[in-house]
N, C-alpha and C positions, 0 to 999 in steps of 0.2 A: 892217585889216591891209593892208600896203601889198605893192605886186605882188612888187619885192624879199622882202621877211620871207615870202610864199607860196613862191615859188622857192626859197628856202633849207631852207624846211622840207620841202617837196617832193622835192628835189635835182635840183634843174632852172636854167636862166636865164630871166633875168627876160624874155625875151623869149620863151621855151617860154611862160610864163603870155600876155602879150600875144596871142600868137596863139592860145591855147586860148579866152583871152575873145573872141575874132574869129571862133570857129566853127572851127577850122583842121580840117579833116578828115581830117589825116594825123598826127592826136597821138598818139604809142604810149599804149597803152591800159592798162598799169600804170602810167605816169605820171599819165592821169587816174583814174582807180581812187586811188593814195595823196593825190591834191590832193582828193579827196573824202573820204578819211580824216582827211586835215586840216583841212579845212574842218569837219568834226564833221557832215557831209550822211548820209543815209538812202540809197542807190540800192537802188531798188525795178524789178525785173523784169515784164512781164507780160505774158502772151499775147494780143494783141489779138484770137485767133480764139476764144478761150475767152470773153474777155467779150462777145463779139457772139452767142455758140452756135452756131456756125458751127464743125465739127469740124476740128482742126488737123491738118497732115498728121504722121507717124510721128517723122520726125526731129524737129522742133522738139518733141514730146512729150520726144523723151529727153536733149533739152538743158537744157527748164525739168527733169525731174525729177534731174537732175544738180545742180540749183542750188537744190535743197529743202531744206531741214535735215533730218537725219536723227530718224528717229520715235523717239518717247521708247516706245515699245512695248513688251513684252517677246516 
């Protein structure tokens, strides 16, 4: 896929892609959010203090548990 045909289906300029391949650190973040929808990409979440055991502080708790899927439970 050529950087144009991403842009398009993104709804972005071809030059919004250029500078996201460049690292651009000031990309709006639904922009890159749908270019990874379109890309057909996986983004995966994870608490880096949770995988070391290292207890997380309170707020980032209820940020990841905001981004959980909801429980099939009854």
């Amino acid at each position: 896929m050529s950087q144009l045909q991403l842009a398009n289906l993104v709804g972005v300029g071809r030059k919004w892609v250029v500078l996201l391949e460049k690292g651009n650190p000031t990309a709006e973040m639904s922009s890159v959010l749908k270019t990874i929808q379109v890309l057909g990409l996986e983004l995966r979440l994870q608490d880096p203090m949770r995988s070391t055991g290292v207890a997380s502080p309170s707020r980032l708790d209820a940020v990841f548990d905001q981004l959980k899927p909801p429980s099939n439970k009854p």
